[in-house]
C-alpha positions as CSV (number, residue, x, y, z in Angstrom):
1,X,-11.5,-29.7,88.8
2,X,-12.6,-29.7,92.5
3,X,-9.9,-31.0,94.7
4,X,-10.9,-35.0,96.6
5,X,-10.5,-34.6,100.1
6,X,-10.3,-38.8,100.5
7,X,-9.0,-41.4,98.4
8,X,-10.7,-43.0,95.2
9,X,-10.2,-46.0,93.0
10,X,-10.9,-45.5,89.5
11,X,-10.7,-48.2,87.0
12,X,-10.5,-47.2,83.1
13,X,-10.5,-50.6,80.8
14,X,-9.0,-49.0,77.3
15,X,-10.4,-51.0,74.6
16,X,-8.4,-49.2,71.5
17,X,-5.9,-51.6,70.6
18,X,-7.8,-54.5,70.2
19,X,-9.9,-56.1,67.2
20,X,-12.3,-54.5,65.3
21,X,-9.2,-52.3,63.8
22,X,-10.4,-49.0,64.6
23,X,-8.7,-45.7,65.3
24,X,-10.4,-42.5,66.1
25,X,-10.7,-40.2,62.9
26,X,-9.1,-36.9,64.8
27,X,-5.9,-39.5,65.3
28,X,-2.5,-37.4,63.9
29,X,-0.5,-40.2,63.3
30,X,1.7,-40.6,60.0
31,X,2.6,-43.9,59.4
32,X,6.1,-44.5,57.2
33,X,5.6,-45.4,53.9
34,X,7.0,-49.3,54.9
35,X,4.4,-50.3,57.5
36,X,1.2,-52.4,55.9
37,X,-2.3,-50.8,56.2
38,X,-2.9,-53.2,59.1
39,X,0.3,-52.4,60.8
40,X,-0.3,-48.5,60.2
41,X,-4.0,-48.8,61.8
42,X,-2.5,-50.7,64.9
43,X,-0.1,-48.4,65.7
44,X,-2.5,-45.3,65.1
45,X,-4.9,-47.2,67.9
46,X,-2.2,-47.4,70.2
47,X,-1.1,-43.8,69.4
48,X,-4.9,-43.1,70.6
49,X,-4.5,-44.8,73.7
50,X,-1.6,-42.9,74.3
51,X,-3.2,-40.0,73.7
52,X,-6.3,-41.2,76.3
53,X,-3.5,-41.6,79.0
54,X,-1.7,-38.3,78.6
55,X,-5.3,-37.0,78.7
56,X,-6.2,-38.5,81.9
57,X,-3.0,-37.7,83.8
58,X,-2.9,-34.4,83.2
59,X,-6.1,-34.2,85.2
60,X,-5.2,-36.6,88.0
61,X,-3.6,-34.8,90.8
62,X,-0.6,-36.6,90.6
63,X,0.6,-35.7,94.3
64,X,-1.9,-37.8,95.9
65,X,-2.3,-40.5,93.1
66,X,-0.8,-44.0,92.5
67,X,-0.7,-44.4,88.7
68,X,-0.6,-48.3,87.6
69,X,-1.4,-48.9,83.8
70,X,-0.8,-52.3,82.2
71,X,-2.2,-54.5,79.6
72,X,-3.9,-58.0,79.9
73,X,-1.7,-60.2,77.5
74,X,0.6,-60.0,74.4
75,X,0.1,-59.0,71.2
76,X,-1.9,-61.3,68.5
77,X,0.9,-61.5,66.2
78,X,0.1,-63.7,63.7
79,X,-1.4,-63.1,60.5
80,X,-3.6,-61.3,59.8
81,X,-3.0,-59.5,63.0
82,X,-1.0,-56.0,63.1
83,X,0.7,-56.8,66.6
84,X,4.3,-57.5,67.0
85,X,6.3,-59.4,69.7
86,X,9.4,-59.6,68.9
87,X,12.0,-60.3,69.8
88,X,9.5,-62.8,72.2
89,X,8.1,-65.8,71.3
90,X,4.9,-66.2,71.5
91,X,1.4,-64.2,71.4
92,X,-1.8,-63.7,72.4
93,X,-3.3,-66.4,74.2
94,X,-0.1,-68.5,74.6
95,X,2.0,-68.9,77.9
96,X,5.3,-67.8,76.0
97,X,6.8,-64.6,77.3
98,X,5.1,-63.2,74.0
99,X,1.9,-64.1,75.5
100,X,2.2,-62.8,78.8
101,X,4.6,-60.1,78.9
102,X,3.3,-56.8,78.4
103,X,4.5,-53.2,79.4
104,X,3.1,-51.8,82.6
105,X,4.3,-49.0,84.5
106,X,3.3,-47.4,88.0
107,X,3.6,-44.1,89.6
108,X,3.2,-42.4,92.7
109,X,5.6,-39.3,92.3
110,X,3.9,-37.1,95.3
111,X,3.6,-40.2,97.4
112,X,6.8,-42.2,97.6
113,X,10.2,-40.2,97.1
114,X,12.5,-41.3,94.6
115,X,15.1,-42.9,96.4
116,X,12.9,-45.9,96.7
């Protein structure tokens, strides 16, 4: 990849784990034997979206980049949704911590040293 001599914003909306229930056919997840179709194909889309992350990092030059993925709300949860909560209460659409607290992480590993 040719090398950015100035800064860039990019935004990347990742639709995969949300409704229609759909994960990508070259997806290698095994699901145990205990989790329900639904539940299986949920966490198959979010292996995807893993997947679609590592992808993009690995071509990010990491030393000049701040990294900040996060979701937009909690899970839907209840039935016949495939997301999960727990131990929260509360989900999708709902201003329990179930509702609003999703996982989010930043990094800027060639910009700010470790210490801080």
């Amino acid at each position: 990849a040719a090398s950015l001599q100035r800064p860039i914003a990019l935004y990347i909306a990742l639709p995969t784990v949300h409704e229609p229930l759909e994960a990508p056919l070259s997806n290698t997840f095994t699901p145990p034997s205990t989790m329900t179709n639904r539940r299986a194909l949920f966490a198959a889309m979010t292996k995807a979206t893993d997947d679609m992350v590592r992808t993009l990092l690995k071509h990010l030059d990491l030393t000049t980049t701040i990294f900040c993925y996060a979701s937009d709300n909690g899970g839907a949860s209840l039935p016949p949704n495939a997301g999960s909560n727990y131990p929260l209460r509360g989900f999708k659409g709902y201003l329990f911590e179930g509702g609003i607290r999703t996982h989010a992480f930043i990094t800027a590993s060639g910009l700010i040293p470790p210490s801080q």
